[in-house]
C-alpha positions as CSV (number, residue, x, y, z in Angstrom):
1,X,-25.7,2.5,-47.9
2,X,-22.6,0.0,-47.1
3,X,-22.9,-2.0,-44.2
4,X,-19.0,-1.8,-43.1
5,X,-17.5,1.2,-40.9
6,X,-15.6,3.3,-43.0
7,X,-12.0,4.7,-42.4
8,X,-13.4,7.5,-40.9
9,X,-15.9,6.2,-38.5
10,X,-13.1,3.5,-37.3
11,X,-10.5,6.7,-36.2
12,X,-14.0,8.5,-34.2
13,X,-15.1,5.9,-32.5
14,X,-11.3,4.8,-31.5
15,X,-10.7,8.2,-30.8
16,X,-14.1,8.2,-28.7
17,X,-12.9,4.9,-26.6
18,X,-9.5,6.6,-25.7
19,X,-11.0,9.2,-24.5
20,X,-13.4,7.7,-22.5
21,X,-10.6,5.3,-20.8
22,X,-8.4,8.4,-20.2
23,X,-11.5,9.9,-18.5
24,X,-12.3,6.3,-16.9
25,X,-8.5,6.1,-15.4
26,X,-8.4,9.9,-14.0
27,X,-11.9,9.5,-12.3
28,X,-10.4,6.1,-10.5
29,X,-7.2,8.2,-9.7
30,X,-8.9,11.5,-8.6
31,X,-12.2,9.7,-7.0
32,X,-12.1,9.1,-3.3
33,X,-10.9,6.5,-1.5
34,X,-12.1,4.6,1.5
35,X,-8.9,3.5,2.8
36,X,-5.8,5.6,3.0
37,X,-2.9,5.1,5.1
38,X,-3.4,8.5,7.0
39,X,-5.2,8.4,10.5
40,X,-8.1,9.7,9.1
41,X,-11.9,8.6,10.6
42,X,-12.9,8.1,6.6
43,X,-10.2,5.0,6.5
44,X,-10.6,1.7,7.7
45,X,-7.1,0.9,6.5
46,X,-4.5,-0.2,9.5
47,X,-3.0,3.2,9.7
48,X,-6.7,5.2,10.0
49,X,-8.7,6.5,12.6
50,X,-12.1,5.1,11.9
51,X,-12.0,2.7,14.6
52,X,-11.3,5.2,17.2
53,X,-14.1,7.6,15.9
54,X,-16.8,4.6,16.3
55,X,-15.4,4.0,19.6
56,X,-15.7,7.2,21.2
57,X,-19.1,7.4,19.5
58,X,-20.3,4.2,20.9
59,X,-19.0,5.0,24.3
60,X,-21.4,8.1,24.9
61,X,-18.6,10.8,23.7
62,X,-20.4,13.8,21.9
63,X,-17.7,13.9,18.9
64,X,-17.7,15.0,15.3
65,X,-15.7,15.5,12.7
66,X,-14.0,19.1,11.9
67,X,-13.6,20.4,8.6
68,X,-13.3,23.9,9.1
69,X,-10.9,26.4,9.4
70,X,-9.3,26.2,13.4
71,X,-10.2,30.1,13.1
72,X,-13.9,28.8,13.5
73,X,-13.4,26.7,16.9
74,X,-16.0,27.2,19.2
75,X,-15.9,28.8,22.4
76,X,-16.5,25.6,24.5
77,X,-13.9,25.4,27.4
78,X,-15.1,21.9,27.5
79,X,-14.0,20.0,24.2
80,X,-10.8,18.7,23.1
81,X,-9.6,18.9,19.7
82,X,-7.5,15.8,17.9
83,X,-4.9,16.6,15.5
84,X,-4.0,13.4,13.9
85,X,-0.9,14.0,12.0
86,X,-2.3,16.6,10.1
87,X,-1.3,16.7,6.3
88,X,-0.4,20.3,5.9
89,X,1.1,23.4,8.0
90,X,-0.8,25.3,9.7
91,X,-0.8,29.5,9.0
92,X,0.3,31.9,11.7
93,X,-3.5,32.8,12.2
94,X,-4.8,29.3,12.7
95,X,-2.0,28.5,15.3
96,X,-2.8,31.7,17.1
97,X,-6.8,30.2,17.0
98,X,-5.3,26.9,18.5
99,X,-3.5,28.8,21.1
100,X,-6.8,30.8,22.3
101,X,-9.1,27.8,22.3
102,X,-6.4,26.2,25.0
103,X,-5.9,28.7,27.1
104,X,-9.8,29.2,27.4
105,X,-9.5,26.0,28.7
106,X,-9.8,23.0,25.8
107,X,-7.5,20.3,25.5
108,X,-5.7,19.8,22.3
109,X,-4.3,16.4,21.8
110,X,-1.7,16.8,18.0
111,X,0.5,13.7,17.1
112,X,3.5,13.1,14.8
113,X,5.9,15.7,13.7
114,X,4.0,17.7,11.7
115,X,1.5,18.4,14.3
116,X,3.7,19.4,16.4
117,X,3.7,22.8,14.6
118,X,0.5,23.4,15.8
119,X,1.5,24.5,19.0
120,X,3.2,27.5,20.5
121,X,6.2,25.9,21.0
122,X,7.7,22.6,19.2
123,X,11.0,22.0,20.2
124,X,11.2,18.6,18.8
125,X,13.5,16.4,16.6
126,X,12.5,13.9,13.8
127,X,13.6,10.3,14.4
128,X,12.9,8.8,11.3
129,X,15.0,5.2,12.2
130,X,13.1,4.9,15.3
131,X,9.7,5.5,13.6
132,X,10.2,2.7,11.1
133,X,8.8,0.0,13.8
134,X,6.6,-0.3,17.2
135,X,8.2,-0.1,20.2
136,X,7.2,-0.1,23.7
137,X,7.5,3.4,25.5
138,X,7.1,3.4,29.7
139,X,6.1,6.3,31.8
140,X,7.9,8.8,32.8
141,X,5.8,10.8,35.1
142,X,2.9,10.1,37.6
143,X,-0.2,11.2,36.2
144,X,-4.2,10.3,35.6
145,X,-2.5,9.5,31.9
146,X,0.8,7.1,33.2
147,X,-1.7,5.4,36.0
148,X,-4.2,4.6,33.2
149,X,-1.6,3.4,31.0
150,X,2.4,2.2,32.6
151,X,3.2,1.5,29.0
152,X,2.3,2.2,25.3
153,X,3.0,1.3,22.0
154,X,4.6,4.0,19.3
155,X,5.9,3.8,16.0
156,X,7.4,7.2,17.2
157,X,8.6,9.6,14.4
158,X,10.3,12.1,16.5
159,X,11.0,13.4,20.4
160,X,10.7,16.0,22.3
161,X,13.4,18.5,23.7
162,X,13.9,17.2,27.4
163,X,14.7,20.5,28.5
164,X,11.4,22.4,26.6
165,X,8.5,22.9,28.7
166,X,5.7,20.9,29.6
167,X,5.8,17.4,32.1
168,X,7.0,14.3,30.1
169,X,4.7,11.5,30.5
170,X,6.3,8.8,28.3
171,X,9.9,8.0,26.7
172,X,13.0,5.8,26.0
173,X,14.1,3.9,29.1
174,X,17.9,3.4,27.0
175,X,17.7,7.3,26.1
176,X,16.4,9.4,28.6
177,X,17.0,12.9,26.6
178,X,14.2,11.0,24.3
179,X,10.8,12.1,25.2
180,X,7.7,10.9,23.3
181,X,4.7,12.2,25.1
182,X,4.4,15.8,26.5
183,X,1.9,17.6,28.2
184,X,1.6,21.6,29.2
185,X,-0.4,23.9,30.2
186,X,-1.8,27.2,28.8
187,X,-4.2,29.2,30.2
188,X,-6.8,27.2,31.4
189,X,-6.3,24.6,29.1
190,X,-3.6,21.6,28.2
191,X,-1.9,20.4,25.0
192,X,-0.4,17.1,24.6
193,X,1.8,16.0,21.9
194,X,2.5,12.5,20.9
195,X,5.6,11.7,18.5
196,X,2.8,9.5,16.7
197,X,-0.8,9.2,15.9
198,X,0.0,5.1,17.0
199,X,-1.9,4.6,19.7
200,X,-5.7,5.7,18.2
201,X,-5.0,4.2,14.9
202,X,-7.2,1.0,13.8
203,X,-4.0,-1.4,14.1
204,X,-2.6,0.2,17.2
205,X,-6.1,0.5,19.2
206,X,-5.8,-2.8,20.3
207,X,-2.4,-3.0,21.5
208,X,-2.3,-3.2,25.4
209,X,-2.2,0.0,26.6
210,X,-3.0,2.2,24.3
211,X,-7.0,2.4,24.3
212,X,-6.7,3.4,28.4
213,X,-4.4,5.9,26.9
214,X,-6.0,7.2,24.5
215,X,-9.3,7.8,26.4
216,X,-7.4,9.2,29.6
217,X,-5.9,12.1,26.7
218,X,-9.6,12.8,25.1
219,X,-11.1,12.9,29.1
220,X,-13.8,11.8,30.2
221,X,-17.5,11.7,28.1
222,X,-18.5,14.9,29.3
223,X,-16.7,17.0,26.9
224,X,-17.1,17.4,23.5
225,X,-14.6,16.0,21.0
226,X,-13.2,17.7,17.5
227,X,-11.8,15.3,15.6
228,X,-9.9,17.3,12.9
229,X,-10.3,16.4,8.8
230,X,-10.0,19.5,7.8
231,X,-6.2,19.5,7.7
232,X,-6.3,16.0,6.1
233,X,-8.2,17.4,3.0
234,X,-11.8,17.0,3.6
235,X,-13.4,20.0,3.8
236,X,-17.2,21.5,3.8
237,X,-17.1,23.7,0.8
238,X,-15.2,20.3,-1.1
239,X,-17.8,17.2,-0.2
240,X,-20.3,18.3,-2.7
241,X,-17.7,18.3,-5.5
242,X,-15.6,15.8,-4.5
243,X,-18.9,13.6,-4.1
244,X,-20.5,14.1,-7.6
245,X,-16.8,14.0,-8.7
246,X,-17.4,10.2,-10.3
247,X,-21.0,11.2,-11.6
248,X,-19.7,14.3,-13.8
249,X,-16.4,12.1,-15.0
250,X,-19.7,9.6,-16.3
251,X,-21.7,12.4,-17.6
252,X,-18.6,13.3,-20.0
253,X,-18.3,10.2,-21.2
254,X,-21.9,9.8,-22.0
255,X,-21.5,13.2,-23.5
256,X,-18.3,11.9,-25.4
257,X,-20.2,8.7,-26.6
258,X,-23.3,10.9,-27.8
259,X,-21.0,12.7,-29.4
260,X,-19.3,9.8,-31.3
261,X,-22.4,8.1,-32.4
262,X,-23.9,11.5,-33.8
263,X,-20.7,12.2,-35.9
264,X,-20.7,8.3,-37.1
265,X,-24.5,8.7,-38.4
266,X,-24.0,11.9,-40.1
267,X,-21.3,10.9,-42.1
268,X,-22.7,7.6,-42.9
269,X,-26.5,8.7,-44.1
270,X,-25.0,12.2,-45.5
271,X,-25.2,12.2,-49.4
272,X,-22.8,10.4,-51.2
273,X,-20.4,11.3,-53.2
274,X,-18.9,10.3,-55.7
275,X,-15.2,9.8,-55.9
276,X,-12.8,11.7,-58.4
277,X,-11.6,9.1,-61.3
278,X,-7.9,8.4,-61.1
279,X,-5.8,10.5,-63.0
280,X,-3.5,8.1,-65.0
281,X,-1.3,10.6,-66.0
282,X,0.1,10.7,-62.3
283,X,1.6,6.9,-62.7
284,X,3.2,7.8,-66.2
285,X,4.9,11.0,-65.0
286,X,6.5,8.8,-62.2
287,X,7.9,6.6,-64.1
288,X,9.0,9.6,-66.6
289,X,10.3,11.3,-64.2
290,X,12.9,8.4,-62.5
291,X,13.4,7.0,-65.5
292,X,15.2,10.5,-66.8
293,X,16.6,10.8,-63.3
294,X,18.6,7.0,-63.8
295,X,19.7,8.2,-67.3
296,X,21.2,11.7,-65.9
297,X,22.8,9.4,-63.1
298,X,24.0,6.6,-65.5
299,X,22.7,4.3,-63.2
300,X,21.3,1.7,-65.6
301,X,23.1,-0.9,-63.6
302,X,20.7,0.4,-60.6
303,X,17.2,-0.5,-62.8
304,X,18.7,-3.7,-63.2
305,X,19.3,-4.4,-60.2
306,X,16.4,-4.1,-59.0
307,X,14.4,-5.6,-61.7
308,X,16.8,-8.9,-61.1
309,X,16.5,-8.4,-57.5
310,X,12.1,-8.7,-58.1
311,X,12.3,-11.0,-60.0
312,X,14.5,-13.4,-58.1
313,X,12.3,-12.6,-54.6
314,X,9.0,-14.2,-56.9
315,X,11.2,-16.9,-58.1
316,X,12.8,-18.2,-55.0
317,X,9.2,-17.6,-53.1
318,X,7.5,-20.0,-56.0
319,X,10.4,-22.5,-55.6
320,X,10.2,-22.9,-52.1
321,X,14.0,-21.7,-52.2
322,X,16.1,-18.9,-50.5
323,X,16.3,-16.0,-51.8
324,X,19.8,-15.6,-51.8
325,X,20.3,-19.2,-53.7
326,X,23.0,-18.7,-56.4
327,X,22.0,-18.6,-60.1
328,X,22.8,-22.2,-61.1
329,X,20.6,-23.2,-58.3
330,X,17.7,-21.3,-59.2
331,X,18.4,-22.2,-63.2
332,X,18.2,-26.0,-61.8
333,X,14.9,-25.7,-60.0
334,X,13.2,-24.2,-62.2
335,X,14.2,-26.8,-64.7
336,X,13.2,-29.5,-62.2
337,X,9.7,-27.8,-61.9
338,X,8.6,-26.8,-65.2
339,X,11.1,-28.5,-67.2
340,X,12.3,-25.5,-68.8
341,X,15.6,-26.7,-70.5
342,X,16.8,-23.3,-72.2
343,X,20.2,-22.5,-71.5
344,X,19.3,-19.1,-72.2
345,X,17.7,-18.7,-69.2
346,X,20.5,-19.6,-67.1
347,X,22.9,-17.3,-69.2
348,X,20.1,-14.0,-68.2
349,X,20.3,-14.6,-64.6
350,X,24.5,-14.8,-64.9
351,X,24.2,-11.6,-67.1
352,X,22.3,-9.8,-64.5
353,X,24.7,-11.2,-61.6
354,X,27.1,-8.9,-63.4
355,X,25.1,-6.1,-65.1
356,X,24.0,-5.1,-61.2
357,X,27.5,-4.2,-60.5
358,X,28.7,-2.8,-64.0
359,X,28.7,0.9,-63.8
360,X,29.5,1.2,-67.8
361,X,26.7,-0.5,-68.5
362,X,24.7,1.2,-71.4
363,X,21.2,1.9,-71.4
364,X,20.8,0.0,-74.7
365,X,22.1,-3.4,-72.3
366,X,19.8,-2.5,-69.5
367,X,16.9,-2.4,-71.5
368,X,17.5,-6.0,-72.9
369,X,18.4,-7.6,-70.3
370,X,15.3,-5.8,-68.2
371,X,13.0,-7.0,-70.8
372,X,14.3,-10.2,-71.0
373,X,13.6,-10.8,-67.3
374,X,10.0,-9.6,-68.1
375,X,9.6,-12.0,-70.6
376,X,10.4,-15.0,-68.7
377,X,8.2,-13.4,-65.7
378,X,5.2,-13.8,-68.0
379,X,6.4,-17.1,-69.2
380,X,6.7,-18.6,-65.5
381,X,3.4,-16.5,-64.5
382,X,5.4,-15.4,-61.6
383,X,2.8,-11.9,-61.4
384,X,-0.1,-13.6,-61.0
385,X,-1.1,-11.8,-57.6
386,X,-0.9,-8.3,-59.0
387,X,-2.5,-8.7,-62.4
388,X,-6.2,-7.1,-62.5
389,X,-9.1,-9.7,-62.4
390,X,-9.8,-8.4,-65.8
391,X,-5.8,-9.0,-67.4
């Protein structure tokens, strides 16, 4: 049995190792992360929630993490619900659902400009120059939210309609028809809308201000906090998947690799056969055949020229020369090096100069001055390299 990998077993097992990198790059792009720039409580990047979520936890609150439909809220009138930027629109059902659990008297605390689409009404207007930095918003209205917190920090991504409904508790003091924070009722309940998710994120928790805001909007530790994930992707019928996720990508590569190694041994202990002898008739009717095709195209100038131009590529390579050094150069050098004074020589490499350029040049001319260049090929063993061991 030969010890080296054959031709075969090379192309499975690279085939086999792109595979597995292909499956080894998609379960790194499709796997979860643990930081994302979303206010989610999974991140601990700057721009997620996770920080917030420990917080409230740590401070007695009773919160958890939704990932369910808001068609399953419960009926508590004591709980408030966070929509942190949510990552996708709500249907006409689930903002109906929203709409109930307020007015039975939750609190429902949405951010950014796609949350605002969560509620019955959104008059509001992107602001995407303003949202591109922090700035310092000031109260506009005295409540237990403005006396907990004068000012706040926003990157804010959009305002509110100063002449919608609900009591503006924070804007612009340069633009007063710029309002950031809104609250109204419904019901027995309240909604409050924040142009961004700023102040409860892990980078803006800590700017002054916004903490005592943010725990003035949940209320105090006596109701129950709903800390949305469900519209940011995580979901209960998708942990189980998404969490064996990496562990089936490695089970197919395993697979793959099993795979692989079967195929490799199979071919390699599976009888052996013997190869089919060379047919040397195929060589001869090659040359047959283009050599009748150069006689029907009385191109005998064309063989010559590239028997000359072989012959002058070995020549020049054993010289140490270029290989487009004129004739007399060449007929010098090799004169120098094997002391080869035949002027005959000199006069076949001329001949050819001209013969590759004749197109009257007989076949009878060719043929000589093809097999003259043969002959001295032999005599200056320029060849060597392709001769069998046995010639």
């Amino acid at each position: 049995m030969p010890d080296r990998l054959t031709r075969g077993d090379r192309k499975l097992l690279l085939a086999a190792g792109a595979a597995s990198l292909v499956l080894v790059v998609l379960t790194v792009v499709l796997g979860p992360r643990d930081a994302v720039e979303v206010p989610t409580t999974y991140s601990a990047a700057s721009s997620g929630a996770k920080a917030a979520f420990l917080l409230l936890r740590a401070s007695g609150y009773s919160v958890m993490r939704w990932e369910r439909s808001l068609r399953d809220l419960p009926d508590d009138p004591n709980a408030t619900l966070i929509l942190a930027e949510p990552q996708a629109m709500p249907t006409s059902d689930e903002r109906a659902a929203l709409e109930a659990f307020v007015e039975r008297g939750g609190r429902a605390i949405v951010t950014g400009l796609a949350g605002a689409y969560f509620l019955r009404q959104h008059p509001i207007s992107p602001d995407p120059i303003a949202g591109l930095t922090w700035k310092r918003i000031a109260s506009r209205s005295p409540s237990a939210i403005t006396r907990a917190a004068p000012e706040i920090t926003l990157a804010p991504q959009a305002y509110w309609d100063v002449e919608a409904a609900g009591l503006p508790l924070y804007g612009d003091d340069l633009d007063a028809e710029k309002v950031r924070v809104v609250k109204y009722g419904a019901g027995r309940g309240e909604a409050l809308w924040w142009a961004s998710a700023t102040p409860l994120t892990n980078a803006g928790l800590s700017e002054p201000g916004n903490l005592e805001f943010f725990l003035a909007c949940v209320g105090n530790s006596s109701r129950a906090v709903l800390w949305d994930e469900y519209f940011h992707g995580h979901r209960e019928a998708a942990p189980a998947s998404s969490a064996d996720l990496p562990f089936t990508w490695l089970g197919v590569q395993l697979a793959l690799a099993a795979i692989a190694v079967l195929l490799t041994y199979s071919r390699r202990s599976g009888p052996i056969v013997t190869p089919a002898p060379e047919n040397r008739l195929s060589p001869l009717e090659f040359v047959r055949t283009l050599g009748s095709l150069y006689q029907r195209a009385r191109a005998a100038s064309v063989a010559v020229d590239i028997a000359y131009q072989r012959f002058r590529y070995r020549l020049a390579r054993r010289l140490g020369l270029a290989s487009t050094a004129p004739a007399d150069d060449l007929q010098r050098a090799v004169q120098d090096r094997w002391n080869l004074d035949d002027p005959a020589f000199g006069d076949l490499l001329r001949a050819c100069e001209s013969a590759r350029d004749d197109p009257r040049l007989t076949p009878a001319d060719a043929l000589k001055l093809t097999r003259s260049l043969g002959g001295y090929a032999v005599k200056l063993d320029l060849f060597r390299s392709e001769r069998s061991p046995s010639t």
